[in-house]
NUPA-561222 format. One record per atom (N, C-alpha, C, O): atom name; y, x, z. Coordinates in steps of 0.02 Angstrom, whole numbers, plus 50000, padded with zeros to 5 digits. Layout:
REM NUPA-561222
CA | Y | X | Z
...
REM end
This chain:
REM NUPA-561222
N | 62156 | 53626 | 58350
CA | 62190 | 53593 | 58406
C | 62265 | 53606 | 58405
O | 62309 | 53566 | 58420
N | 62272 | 53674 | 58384
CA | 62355 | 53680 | 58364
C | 62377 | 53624 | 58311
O | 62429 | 53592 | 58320
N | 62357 | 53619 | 58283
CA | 62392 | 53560 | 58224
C | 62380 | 53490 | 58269
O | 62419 | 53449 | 58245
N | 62355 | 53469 | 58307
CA | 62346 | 53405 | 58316
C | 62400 | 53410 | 58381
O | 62430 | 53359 | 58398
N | 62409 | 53465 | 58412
CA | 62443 | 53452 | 58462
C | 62522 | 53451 | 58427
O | 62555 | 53426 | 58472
N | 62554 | 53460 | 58387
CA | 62612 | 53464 | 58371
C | 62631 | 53398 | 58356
O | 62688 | 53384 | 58336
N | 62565 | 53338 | 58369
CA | 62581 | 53282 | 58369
C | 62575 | 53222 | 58410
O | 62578 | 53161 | 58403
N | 62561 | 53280 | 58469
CA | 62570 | 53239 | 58537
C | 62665 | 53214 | 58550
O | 62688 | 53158 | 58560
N | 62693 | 53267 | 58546
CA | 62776 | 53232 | 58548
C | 62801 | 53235 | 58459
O | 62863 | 53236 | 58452
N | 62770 | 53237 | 58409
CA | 62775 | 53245 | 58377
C | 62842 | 53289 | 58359
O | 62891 | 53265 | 58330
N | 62837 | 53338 | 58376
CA | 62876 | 53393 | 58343
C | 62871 | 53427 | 58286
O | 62819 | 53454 | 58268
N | 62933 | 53427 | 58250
CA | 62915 | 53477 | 58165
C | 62895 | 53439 | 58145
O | 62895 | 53461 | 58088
N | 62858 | 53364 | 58137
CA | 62809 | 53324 | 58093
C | 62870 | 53302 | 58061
O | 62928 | 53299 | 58081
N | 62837 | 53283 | 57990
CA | 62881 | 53245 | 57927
C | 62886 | 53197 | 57952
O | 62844 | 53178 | 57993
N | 62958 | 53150 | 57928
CA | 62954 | 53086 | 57966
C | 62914 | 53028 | 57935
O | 62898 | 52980 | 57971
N | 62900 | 53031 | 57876
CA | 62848 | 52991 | 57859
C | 62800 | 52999 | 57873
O | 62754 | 52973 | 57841
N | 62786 | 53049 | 57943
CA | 62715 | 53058 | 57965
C | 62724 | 53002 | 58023
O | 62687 | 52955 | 58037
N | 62788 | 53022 | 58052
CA | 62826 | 52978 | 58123
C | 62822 | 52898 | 58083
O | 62817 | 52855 | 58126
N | 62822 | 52878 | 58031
CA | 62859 | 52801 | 58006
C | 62780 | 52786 | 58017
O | 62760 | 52734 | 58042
N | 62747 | 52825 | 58001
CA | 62655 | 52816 | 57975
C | 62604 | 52790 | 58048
O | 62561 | 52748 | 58058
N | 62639 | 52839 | 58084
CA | 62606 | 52808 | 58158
C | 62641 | 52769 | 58190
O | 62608 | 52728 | 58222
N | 62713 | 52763 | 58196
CA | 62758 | 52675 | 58203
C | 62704 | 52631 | 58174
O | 62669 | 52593 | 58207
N | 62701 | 52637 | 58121
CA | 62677 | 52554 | 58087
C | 62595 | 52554 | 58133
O | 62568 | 52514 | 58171
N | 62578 | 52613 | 58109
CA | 62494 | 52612 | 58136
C | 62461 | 52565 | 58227
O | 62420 | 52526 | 58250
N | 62530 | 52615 | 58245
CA | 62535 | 52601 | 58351
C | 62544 | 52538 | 58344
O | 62500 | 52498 | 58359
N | 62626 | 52513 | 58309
CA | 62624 | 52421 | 58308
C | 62569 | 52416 | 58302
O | 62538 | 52429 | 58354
N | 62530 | 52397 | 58244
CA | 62490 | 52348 | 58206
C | 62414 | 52358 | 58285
O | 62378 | 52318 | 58314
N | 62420 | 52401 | 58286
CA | 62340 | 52412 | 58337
C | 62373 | 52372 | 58413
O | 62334 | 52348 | 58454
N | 62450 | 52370 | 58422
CA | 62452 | 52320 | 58481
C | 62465 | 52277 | 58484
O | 62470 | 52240 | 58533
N | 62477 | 52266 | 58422
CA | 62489 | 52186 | 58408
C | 62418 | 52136 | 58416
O | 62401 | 52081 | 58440
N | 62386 | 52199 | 58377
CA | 62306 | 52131 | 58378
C | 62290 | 52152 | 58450
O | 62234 | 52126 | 58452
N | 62299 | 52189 | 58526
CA | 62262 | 52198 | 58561
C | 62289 | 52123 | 58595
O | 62252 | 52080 | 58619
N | 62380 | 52120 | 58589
CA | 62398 | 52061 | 58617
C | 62373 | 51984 | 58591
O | 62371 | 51929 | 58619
N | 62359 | 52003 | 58536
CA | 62333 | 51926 | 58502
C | 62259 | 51921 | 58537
O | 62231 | 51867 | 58546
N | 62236 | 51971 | 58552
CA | 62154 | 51985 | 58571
C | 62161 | 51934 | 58639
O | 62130 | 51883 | 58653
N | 62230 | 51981 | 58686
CA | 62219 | 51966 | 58752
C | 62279 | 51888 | 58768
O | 62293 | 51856 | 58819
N | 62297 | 51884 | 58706
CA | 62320 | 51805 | 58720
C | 62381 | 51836 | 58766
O | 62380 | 51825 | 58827
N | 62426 | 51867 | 58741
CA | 62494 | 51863 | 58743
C | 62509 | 51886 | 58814
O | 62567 | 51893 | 58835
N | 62461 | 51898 | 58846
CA | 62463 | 51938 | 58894
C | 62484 | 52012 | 58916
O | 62434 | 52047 | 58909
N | 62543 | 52055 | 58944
CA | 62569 | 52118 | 58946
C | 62513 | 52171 | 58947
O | 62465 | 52176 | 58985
N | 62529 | 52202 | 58905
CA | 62489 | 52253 | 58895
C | 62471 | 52348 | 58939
O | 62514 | 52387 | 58917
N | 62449 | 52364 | 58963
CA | 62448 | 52437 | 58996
C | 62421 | 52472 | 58959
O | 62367 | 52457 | 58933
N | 62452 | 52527 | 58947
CA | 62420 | 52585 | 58890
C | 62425 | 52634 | 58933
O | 62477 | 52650 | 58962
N | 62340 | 52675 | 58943
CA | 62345 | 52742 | 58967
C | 62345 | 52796 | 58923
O | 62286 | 52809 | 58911
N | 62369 | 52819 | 58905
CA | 62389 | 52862 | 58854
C | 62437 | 52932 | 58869
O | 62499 | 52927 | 58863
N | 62413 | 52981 | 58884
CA | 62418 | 53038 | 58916
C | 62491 | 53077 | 58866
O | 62536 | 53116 | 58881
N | 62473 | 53046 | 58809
CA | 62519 | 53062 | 58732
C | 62585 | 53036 | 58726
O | 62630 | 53059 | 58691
N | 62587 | 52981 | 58771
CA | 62640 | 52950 | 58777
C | 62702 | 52969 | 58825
O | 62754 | 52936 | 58829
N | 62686 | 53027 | 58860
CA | 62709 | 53064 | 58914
C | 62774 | 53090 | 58841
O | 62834 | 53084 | 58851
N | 62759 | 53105 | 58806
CA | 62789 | 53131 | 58760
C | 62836 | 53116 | 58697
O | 62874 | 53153 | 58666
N | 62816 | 53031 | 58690
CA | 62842 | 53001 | 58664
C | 62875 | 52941 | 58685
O | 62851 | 52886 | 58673
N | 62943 | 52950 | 58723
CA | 62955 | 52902 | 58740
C | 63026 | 52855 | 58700
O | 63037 | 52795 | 58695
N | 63069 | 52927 | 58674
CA | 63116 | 52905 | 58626
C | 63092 | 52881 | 58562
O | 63131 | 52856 | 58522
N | 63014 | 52889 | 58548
CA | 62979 | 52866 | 58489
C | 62972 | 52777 | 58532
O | 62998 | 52731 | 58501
N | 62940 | 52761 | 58594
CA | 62914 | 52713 | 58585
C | 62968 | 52663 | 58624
O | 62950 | 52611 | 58651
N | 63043 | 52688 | 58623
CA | 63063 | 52653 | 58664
C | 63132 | 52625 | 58594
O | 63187 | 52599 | 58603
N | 63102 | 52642 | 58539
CA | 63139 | 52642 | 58462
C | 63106 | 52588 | 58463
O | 63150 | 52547 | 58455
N | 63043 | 52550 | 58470
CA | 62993 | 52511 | 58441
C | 63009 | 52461 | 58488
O | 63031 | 52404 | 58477
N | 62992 | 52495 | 58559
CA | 62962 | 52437 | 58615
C | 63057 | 52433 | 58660
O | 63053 | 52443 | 58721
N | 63115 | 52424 | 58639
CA | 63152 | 52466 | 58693
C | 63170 | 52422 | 58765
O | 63218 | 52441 | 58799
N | 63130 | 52364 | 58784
CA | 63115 | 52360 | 58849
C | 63053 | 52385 | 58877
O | 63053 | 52379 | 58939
N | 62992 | 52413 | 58851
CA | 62948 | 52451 | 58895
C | 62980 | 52467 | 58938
O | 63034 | 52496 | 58945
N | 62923 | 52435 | 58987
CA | 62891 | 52509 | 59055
C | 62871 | 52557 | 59052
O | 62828 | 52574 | 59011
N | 62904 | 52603 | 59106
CA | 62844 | 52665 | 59122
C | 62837 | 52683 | 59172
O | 62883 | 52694 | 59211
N | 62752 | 52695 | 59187
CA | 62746 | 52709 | 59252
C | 62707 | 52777 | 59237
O | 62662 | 52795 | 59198
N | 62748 | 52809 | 59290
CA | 62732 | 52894 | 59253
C | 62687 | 52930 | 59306
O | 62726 | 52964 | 59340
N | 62632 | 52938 | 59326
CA | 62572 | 52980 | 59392
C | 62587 | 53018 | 59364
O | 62601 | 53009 | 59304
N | 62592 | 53103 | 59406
CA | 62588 | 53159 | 59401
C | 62556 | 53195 | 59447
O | 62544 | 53169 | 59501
N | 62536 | 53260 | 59435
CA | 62504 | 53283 | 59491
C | 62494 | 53351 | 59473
O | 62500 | 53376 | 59418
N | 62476 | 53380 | 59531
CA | 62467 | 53450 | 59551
C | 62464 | 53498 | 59483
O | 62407 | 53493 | 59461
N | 62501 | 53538 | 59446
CA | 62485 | 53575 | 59382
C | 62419 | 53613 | 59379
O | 62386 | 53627 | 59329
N | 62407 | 53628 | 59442
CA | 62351 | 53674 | 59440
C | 62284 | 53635 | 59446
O | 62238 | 53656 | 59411
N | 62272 | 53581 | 59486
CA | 62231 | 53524 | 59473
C | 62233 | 53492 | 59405
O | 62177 | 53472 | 59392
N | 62278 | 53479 | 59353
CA | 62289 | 53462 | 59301
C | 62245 | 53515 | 59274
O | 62184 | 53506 | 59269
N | 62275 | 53576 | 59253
CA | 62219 | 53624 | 59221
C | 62158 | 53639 | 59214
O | 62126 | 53653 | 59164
N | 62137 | 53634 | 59292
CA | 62055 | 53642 | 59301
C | 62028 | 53553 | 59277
O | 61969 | 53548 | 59260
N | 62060 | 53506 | 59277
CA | 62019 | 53469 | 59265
C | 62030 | 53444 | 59191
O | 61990 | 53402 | 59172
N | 62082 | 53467 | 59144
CA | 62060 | 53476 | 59086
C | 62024 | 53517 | 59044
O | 61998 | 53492 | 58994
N | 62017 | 53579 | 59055
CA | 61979 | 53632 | 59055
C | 61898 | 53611 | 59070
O | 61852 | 53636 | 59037
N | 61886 | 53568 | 59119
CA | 61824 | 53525 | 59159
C | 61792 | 53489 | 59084
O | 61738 | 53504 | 59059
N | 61842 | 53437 | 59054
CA | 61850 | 53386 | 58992
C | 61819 | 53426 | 58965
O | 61757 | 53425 | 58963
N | 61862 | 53476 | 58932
CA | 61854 | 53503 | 58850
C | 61786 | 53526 | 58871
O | 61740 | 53501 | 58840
N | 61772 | 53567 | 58916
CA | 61704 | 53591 | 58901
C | 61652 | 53545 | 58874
O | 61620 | 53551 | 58822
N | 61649 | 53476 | 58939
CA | 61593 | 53440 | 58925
C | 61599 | 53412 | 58845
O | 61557 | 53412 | 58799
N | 61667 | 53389 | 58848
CA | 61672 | 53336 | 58788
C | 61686 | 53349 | 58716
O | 61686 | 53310 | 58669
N | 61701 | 53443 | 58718
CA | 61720 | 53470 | 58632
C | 61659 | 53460 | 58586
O | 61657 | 53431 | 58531
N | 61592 | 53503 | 58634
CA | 61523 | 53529 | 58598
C | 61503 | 53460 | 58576
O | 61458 | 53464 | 58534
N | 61524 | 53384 | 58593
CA | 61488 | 53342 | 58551
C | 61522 | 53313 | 58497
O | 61500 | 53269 | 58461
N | 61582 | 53343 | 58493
CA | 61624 | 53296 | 58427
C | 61657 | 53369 | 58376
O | 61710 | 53370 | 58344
N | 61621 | 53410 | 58381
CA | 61610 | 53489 | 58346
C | 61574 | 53472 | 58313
O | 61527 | 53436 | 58331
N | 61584 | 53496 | 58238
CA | 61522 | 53493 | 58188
C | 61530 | 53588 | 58178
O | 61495 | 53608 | 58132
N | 61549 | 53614 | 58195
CA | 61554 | 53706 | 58214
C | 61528 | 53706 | 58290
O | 61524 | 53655 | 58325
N | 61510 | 53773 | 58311
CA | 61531 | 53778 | 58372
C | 61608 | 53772 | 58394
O | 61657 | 53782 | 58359
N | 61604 | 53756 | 58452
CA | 61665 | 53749 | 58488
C | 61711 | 53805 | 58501
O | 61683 | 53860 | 58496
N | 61752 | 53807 | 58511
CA | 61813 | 53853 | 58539
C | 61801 | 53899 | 58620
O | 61779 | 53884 | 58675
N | 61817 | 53933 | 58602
CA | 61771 | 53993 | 58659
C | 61826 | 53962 | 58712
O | 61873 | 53930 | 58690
N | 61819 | 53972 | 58776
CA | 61855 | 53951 | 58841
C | 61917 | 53972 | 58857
O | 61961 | 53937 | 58882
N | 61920 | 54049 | 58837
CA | 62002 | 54073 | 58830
C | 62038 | 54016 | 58787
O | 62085 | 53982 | 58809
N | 62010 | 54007 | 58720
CA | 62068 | 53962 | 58675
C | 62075 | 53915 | 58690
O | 62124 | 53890 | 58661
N | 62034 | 53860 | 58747
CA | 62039 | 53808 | 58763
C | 62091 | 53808 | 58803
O | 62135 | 53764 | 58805
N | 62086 | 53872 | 58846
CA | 62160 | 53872 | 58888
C | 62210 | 53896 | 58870
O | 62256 | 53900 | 58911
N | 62218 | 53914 | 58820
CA | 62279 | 53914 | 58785
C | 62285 | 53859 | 58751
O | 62346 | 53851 | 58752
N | 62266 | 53821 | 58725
CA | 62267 | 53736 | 58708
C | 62295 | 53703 | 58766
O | 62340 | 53662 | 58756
N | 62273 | 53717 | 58836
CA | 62293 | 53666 | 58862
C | 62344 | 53667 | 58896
O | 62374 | 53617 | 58916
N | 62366 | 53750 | 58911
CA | 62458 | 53749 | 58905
C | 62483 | 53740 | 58864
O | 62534 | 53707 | 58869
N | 62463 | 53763 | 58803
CA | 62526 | 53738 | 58751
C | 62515 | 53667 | 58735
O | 62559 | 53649 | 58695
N | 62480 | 53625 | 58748
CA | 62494 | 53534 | 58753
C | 62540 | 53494 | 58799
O | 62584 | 53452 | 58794
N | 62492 | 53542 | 58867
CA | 62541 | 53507 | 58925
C | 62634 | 53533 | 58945
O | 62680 | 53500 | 58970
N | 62631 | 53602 | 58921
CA | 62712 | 53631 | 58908
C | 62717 | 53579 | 58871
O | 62732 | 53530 | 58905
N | 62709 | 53566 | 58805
CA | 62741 | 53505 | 58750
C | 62756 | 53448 | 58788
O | 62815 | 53443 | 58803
N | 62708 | 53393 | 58813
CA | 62726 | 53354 | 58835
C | 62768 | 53355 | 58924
O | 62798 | 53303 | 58941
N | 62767 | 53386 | 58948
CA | 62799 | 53396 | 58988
C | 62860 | 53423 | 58992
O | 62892 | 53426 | 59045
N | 62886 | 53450 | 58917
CA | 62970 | 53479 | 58918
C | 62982 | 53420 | 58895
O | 63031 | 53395 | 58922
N | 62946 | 53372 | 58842
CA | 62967 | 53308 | 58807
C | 62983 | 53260 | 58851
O | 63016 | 53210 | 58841
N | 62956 | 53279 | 58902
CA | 62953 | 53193 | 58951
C | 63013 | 53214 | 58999
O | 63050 | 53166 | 59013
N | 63030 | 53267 | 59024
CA | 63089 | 53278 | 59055
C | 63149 | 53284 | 59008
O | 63203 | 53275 | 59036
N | 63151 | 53294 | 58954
CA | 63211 | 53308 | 58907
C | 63231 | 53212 | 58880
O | 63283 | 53191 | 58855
N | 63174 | 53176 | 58895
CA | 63187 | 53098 | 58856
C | 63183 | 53036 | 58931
O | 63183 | 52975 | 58929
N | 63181 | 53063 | 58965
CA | 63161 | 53021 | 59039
C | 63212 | 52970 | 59063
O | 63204 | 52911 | 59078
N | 63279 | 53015 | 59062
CA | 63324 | 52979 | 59061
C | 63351 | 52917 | 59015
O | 63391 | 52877 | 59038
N | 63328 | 52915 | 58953
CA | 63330 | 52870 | 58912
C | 63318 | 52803 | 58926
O | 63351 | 52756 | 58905
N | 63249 | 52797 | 58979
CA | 63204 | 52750 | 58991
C | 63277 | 52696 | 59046
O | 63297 | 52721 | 59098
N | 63297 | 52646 | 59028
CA | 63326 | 52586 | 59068
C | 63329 | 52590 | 59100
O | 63281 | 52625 | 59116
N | 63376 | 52571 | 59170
CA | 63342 | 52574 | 59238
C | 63310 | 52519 | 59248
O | 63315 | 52467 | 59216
N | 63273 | 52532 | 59297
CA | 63224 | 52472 | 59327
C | 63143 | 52457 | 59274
O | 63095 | 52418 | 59277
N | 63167 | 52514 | 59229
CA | 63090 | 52516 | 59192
C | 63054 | 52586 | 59171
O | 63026 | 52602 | 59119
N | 63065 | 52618 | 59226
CA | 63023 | 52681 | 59261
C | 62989 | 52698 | 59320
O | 63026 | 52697 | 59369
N | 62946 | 52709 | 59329
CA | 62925 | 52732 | 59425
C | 62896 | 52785 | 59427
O | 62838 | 52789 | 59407
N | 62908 | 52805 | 59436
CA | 62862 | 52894 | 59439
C | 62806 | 52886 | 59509
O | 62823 | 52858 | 59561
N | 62755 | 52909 | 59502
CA | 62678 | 52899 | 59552
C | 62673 | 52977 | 59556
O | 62665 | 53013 | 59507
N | 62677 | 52999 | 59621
CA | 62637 | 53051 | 59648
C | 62559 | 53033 | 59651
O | 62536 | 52987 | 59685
N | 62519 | 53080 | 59606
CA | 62440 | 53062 | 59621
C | 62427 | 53063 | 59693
O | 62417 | 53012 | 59726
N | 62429 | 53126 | 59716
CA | 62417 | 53126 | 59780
C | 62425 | 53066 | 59818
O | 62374 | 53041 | 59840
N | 62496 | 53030 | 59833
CA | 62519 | 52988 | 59875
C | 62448 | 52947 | 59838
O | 62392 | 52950 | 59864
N | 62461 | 52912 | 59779
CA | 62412 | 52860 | 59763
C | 62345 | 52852 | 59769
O | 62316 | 52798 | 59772
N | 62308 | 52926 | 59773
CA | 62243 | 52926 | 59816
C | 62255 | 52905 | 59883
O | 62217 | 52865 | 59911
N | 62296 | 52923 | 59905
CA | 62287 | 52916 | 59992
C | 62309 | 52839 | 60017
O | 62276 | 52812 | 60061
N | 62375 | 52801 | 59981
CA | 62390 | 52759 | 60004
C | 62388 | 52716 | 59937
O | 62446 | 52706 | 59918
N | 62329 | 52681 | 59884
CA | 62331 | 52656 | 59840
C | 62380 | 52574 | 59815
O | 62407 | 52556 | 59763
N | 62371 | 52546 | 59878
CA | 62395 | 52472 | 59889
C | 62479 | 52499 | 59906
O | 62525 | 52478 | 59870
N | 62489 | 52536 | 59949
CA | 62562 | 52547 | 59966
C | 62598 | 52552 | 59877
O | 62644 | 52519 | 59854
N | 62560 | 52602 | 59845
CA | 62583 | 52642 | 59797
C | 62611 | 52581 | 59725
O | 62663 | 52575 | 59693
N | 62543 | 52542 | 59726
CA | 62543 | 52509 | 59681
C | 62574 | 52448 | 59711
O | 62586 | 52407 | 59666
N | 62590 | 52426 | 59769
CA | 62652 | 52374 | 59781
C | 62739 | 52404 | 59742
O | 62777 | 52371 | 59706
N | 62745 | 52476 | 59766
CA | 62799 | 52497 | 59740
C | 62800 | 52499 | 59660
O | 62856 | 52501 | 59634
N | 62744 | 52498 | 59621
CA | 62767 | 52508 | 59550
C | 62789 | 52431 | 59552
O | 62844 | 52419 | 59528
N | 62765 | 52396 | 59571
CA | 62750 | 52317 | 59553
C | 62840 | 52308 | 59573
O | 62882 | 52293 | 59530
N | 62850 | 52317 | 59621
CA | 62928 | 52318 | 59637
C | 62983 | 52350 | 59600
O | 63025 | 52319 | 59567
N | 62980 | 52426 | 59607
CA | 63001 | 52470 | 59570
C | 63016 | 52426 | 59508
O | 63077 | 52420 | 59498
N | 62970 | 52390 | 59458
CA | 62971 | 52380 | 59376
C | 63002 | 52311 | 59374
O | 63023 | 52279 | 59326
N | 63001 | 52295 | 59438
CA | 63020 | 52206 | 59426
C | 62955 | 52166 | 59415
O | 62959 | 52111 | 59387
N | 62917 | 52181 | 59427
CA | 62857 | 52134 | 59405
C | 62817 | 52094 | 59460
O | 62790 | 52117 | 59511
N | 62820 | 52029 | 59437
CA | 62796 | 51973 | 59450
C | 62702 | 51970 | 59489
O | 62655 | 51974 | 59450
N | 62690 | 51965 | 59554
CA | 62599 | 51936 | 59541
C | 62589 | 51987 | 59616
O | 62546 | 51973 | 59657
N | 62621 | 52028 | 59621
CA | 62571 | 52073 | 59678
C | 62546 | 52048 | 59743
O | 62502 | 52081 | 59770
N | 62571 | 51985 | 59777
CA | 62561 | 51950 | 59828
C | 62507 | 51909 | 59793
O | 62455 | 51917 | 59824
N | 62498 | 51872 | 59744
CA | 62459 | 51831 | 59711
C | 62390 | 51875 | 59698
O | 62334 | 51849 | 59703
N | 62397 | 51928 | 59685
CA | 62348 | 51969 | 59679
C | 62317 | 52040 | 59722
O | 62278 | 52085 | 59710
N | 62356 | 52020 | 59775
CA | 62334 | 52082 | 59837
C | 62262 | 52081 | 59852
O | 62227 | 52131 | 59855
N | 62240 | 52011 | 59862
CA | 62158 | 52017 | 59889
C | 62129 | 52058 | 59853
O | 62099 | 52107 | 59876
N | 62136 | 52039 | 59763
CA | 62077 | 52060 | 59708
C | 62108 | 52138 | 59724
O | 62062 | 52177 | 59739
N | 62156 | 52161 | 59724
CA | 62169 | 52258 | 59753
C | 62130 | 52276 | 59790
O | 62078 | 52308 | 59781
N | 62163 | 52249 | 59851
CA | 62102 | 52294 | 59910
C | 62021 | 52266 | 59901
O | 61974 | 52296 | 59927
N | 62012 | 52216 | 59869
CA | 61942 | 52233 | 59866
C | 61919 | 52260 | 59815
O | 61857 | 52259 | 59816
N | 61937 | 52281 | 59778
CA | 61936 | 52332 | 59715
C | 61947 | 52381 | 59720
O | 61918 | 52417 | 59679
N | 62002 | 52422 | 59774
CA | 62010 | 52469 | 59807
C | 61943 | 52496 | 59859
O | 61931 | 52557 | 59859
N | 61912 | 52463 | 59891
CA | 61864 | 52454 | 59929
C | 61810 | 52468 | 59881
O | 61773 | 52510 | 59908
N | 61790 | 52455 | 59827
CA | 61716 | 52458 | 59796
C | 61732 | 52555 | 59756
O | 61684 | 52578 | 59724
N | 61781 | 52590 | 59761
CA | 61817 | 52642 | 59746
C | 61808 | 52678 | 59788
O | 61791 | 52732 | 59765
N | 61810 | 52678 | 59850
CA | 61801 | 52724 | 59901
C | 61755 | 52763 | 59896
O | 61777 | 52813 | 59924
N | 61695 | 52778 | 59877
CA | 61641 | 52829 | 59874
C | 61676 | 52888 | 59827
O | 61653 | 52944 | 59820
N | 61743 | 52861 | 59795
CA | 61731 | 52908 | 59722
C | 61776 | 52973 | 59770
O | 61816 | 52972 | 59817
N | 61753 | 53013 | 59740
CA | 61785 | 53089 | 59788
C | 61819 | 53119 | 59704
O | 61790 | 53114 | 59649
N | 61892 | 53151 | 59719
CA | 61895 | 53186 | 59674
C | 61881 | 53297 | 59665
O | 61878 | 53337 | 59711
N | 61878 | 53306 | 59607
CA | 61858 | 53354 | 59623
C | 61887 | 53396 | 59654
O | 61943 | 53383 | 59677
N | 61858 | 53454 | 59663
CA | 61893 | 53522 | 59721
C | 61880 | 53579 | 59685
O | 61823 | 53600 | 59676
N | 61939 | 53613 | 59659
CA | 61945 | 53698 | 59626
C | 61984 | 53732 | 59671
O | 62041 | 53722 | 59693
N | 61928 | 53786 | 59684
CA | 61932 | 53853 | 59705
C | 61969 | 53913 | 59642
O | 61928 | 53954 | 59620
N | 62020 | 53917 | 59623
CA | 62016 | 53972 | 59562
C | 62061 | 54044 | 59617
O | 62091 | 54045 | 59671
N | 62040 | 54091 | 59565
CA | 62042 | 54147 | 59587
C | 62119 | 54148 | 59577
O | 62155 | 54102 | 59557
N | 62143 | 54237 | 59602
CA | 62218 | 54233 | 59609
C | 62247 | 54265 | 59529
O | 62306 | 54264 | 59512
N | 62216 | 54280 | 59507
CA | 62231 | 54281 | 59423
C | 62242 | 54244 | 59384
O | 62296 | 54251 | 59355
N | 62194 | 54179 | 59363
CA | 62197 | 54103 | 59352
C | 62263 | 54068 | 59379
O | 62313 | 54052 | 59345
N | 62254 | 54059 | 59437
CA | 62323 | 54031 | 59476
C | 62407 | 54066 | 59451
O | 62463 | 54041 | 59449
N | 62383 | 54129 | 59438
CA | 62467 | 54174 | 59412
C | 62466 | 54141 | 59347
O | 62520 | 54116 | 59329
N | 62416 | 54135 | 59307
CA | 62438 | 54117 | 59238
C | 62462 | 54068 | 59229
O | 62514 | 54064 | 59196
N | 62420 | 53997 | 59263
CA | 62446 | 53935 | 59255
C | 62527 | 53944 | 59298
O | 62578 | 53927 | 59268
N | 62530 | 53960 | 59340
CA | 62601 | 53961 | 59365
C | 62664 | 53991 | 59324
O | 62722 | 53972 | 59319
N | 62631 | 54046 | 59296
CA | 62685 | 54081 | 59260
C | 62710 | 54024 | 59188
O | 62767 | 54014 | 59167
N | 62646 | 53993 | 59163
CA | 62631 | 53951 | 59114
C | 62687 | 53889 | 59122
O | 62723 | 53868 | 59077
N | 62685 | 53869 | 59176
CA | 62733 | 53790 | 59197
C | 62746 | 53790 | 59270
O | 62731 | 53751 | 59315
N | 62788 | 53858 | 59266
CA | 62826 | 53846 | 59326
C | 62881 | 53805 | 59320
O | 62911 | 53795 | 59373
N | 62913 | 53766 | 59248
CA | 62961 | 53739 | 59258
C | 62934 | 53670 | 59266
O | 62974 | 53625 | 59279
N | 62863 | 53654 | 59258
CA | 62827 | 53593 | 59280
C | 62829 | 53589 | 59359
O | 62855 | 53539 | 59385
N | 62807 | 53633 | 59392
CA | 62804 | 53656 | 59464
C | 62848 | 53636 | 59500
O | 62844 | 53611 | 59556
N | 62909 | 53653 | 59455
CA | 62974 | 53651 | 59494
C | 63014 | 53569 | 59485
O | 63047 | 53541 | 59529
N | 63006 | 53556 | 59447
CA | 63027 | 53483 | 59408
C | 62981 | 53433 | 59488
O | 63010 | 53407 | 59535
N | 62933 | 53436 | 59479
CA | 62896 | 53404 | 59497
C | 62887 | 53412 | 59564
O | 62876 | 53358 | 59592
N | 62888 | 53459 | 59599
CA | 62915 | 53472 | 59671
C | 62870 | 53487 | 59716
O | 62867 | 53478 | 59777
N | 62802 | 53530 | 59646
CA | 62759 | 53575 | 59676
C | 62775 | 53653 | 59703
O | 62829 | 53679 | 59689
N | 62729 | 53685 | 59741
CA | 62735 | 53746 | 59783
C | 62686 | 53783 | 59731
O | 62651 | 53752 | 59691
N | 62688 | 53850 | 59736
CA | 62652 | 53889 | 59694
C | 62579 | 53917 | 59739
O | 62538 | 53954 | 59712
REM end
């Protein structure tokens, strides 16, 4: 996982590793747009937090719409992931639970010094930053403002299909961690400059 993460912002990588996934990223969105008939594309891509002076070389009017949320909710619910989802794509056993959490600070430190050190890069008028929180609570408010925020065209045309799509969503609860006061010092000590950036409390 150490080697693969050094290529989430791709740091230290040869650049013919960087030219190798340029061509690769085009070519896979090119056919998604030919797929979807020329239609704008949304990529959720957690990786991309990290690469934005990479994809703004390629794409350099992209959008970005950037959700963030709680560091310590971030942790427990990747930590949540890896468990379920390592043991089936392991042909070894998996990585004992300490190393997973050290995986998943040293990913999210990566992309999170990358995305504040290249943020400014991004155009104006083609960024919005989303508090999760706010966007659970007020989903339609939230997502009128990206729609504004980016310049983009349709949100009155398409308010009904929201809230009633918003509406068939309501049962979903997200989860709730309890961690002890040891856990909590580490992740804090880990990305307190996430904490602070971001305009969380410890």
């Amino acid at each position: 996982m150490a080697f693969y993460n050094r290529y989430v912002g791709m740091d230290d990588v040869h650049q013919n590793s960087i030219k190798e996934w340029e061509k690769a990223y085009l070519y896979l969105l090119k056919k998604l747009t030919f797929f979807w008939k020329g239609k704008r594309l949304i990529l959720k891509n957690p990786s991309n937090t990290a690469r934005i002076k990479l994809l703004l070389g390629i794409f350099p009017n992209a959008k970005f719409i950037h959700i963030y949320r709680n560091p310590y909710n971030v942790f427990f619910s990747m930590l949540k992931f890896m468990i379920k989802v390592l043991p089936r794509y392991c042909v070894q056993n998996p990585i004992k639970k300490e190393e997973m959490e050290e995986m998943i600070f040293d990913v999210y430190s990566r992309l999170y010094k990358k995305y504040f050190e290249e943020k400014a890069l991004i155009p104006e008028k083609n960024l919005v930053e989303v508090r999760y929180e706010n966007f659970i609570q007020q989903p339609l408010n939230e997502l009128e403002r990206i729609y504004g925020g980016l310049g983009l065209e349709g949100f009155e045309d398409n308010k009904k299909a929201f809230e009633d799509y918003i509406v068939t969503q309501s049962r979903i609860k997200t989860s709730k961690y309890n961690p002890d006061k040891e856990i909590k010092e580490k992740i804090y000590n880990n990305w307190k400059f996430a904490f602070d950036k971001l305009g969380y409390g410890a």
